[in-house]
N, C-alpha and C positions, 0 to 999 in steps of 0.2 A: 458029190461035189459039183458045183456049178461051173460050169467053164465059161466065161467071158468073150464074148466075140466080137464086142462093139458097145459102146456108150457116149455118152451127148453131155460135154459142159457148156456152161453157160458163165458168159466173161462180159464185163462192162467196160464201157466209152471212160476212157481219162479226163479231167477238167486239171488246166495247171492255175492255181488260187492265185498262186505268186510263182513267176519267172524270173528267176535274176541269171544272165549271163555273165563270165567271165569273158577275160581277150582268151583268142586262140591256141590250143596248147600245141604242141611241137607234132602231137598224133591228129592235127588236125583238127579234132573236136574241141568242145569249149570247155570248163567247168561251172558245173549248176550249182544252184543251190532252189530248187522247187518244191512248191508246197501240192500234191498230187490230192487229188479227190475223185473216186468213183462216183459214177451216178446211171441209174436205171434204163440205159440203153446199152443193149445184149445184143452180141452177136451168139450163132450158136454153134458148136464143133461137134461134129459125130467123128471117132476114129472106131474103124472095124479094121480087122483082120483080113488081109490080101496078100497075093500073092508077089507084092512088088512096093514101092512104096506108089503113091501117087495123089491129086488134091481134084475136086471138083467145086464152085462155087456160085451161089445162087445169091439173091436180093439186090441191096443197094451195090451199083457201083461193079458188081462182078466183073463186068468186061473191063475191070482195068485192076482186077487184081492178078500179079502173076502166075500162073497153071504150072511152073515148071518147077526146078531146083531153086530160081531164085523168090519161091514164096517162103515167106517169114513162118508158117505151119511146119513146112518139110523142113525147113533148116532148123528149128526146135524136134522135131523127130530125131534127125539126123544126130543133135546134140545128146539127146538124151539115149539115143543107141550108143551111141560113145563111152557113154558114163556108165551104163550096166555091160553084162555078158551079153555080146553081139546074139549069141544063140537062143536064147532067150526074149528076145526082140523081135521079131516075125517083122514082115513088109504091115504097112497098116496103108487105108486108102483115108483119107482126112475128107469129109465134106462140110464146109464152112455157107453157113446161112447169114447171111448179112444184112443189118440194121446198122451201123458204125460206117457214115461214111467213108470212100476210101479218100487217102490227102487233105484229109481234116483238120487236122490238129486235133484227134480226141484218140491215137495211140490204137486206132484198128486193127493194122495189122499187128503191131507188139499184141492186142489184146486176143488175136487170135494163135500167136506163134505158143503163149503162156495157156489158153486152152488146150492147145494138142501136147504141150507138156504133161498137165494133169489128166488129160482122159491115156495115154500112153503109158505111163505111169502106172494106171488101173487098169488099163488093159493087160500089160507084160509082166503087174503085181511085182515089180521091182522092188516093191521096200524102202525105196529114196521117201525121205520125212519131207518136210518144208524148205529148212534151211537147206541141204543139198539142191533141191529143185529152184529155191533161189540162185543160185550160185549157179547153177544154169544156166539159169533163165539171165543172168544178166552178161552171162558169153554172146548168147542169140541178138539182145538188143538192148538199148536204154531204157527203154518203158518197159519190158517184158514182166520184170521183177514187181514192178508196181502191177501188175494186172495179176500177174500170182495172188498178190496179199491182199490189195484192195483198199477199200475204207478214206481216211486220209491220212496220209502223211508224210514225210521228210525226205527228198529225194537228193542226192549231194554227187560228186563226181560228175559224172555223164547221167546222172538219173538212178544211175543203178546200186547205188548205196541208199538205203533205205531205216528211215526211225518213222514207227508209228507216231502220227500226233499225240501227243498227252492232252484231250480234249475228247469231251461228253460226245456223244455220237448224234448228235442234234440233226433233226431231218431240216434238209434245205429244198428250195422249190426252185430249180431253173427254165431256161427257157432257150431254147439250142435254133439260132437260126442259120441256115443250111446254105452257103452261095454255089452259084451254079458254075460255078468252076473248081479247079483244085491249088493248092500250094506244094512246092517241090522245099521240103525241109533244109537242103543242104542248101537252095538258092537263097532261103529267106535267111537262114545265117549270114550268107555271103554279101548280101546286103546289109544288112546289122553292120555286119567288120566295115566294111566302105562308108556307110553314115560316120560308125564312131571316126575311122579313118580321115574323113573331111570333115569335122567339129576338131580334131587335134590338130591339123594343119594351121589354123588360122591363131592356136594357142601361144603364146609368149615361151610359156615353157612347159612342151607336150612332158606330160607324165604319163609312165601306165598306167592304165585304169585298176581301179582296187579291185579285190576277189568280191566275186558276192556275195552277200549275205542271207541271213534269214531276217524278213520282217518280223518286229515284237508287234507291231499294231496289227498284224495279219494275224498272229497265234495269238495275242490277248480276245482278238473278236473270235475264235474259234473256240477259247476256253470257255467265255460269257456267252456263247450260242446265241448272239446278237447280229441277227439275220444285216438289219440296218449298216453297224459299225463292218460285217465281213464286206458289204459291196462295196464301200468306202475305201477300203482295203486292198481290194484287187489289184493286182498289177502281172507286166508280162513286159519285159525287154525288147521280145520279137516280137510288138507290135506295129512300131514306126517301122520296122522292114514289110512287115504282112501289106501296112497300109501303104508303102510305099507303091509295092507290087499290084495292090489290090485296091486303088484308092474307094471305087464302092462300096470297102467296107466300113467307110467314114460314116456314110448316111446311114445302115444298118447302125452301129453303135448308135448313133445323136437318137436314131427314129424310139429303139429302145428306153434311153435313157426320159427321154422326151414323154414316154406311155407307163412312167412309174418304176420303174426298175432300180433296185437300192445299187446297183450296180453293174457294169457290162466289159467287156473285153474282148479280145481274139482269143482263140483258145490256143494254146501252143505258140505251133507255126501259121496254124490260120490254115482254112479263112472260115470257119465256122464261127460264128459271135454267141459269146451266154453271158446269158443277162439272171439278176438275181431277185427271187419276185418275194413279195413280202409272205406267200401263204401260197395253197392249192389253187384257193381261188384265182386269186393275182395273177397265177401263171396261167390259168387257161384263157384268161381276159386278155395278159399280154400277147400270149401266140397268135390269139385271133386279130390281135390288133396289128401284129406285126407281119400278118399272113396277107390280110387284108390290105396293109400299106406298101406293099411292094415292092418291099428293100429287100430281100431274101427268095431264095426257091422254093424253100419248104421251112415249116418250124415242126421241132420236138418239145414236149416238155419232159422231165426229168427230175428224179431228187435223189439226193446222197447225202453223205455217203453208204454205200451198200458194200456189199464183200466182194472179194477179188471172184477168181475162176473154180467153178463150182460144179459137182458133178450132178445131172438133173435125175434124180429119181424115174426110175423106170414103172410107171402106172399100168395094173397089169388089172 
């Protein structure tokens, strides 16, 4: 028998298609209604067996992701020691190789927390199926569960209720540009609430705002694999906060839209901007165009949807 001592999944960057926020709920958080899409920027998890738990982190952005107890890896550890026989469980060291900006808006960290899920998982051969390891995963974080499954689809609650899209798995061509700063998720809500806040003030007779929906014109362009009609489509509630905070990401968006892009947005919370290119080609023409015009730090291109968190075959 083979004993396991260590393996490497591999986990993708989130895109939100459509962001609808709700008002605030009483736990502080909002109610979604998000249309979640993977696409081909990986970060990569190795967990091995140690004497202790502990995380080490290399690539983009490292020196600002957590080392301690409060990384989104160990606290998915931690979770999923919980859920099997502690004895069973051994200390594991997590080392995280990173391409997934950190405070992107594209679910880094959740997409790393749902990596050390499944390689732990196979490391300790727990036996936990999918649906348990979801149900984890969305203890640990709101996007966690969406980086589990992957692909695209239905994110409801906090994100962490989850319906696969009913929609052909149609390859899309993006274009991810990178600003040279970060967004703090919980501030760019917090603005959101203060915008809606000062639009009601000046109302006749302030209503609550309604729950949010699912876009039909977002899931009809997903059904028809009508690259055109999805850009058209796009939308994200936290963008007038992203751009409040971040107003340079004005020019990014127009500079895109402006170089062909069937469509553009902040992704999330911001401040990463993707744009939606008509084809492969398209998109390497737009990055360079968008690299070269100087509204951004870096550009990726990118396609999805691809599968969630994935264990990498060991090449021997």
């Amino acid at each position: 028998m083979t004993i396991v001592t260590g393996l490497t999944v591999r986990v993708p960057a989130k895109l939100n298609l459509q962001l609808a926020v709700g008002p605030p709920r009483p736990d502080g958080y909002h109610d979604l209604v998000t249309v979640f899409h993977a696409v081909s920027l990986f970060d990569e998890i190795t967990a091995e067996a140690a004497g202790q738990d502990g995380v080490s982190v290399s690539g983009e952005g490292a020196d600002r992701v957590p080392g301690n107890r409060d990384n989104l890896a160990l606290r998915a550890v931690a979770a999923l020691r919980a859920a099997v026989a502690p004895r069973t469980a051994g200390g594991v060291h997590i080392t995280i190789a990173k391409r997934i900006p950190v405070a992107a808006g594209l679910a880094g960290g959740s997409a790393d927390a749902a990596a050390a899920l499944v390689a732990c998982n196979e490391l300790w051969g727990t036996g936990i199926g999918q649906p348990q390891l979801l149900e984890i995963a969305a203890r640990v974080g709101s996007d966690v569960a969406f980086a589990l499954l992957g692909g695209t689809a239905v994110g409801r609650g906090r994100g962490e209720r989850l319906t696969p899209a009913l929609a052909p798995a149609t390859p899309y061509h993006w274009v991810l540009a990178f600003a040279d700063g970060q967004l703090s998720t919980p501030e760019v809500y917090a603005v959101l609430d203060r915008l809606r806040a000062a639009e009601s003030e000046g109302a006749a007779a302030a209503t609550e705002p309604p729950g949010p929906s699912l876009d039909a014109a977002l899931m009809s362009a997903l059904r028809s694999g009508d690259a055109r009609q999805l850009g058209r489509a796009l939308s994200n509630d936290l963008q007038p906060a992203a751009l409040s905070l971040y107003p340079a990401l004005r020019k990014t968006l127009a500079a895109g839209l402006e170089l062909g892009a069937f469509g553009a947005l902040v992704s999330g919370s911001g401040p990463t901007c993707v744009f939606l290119a008509a084809s492969a080609d398209r998109a390497l023409d737009l990055a360079a165009s968008l690299s070269g015009a100087g509204v951004c730090r870096t550009v990726a291109r990118a396609t999805g949807p691809v599968p969630g968190a994935t264990v990498v075959p060991v090449v021997r």
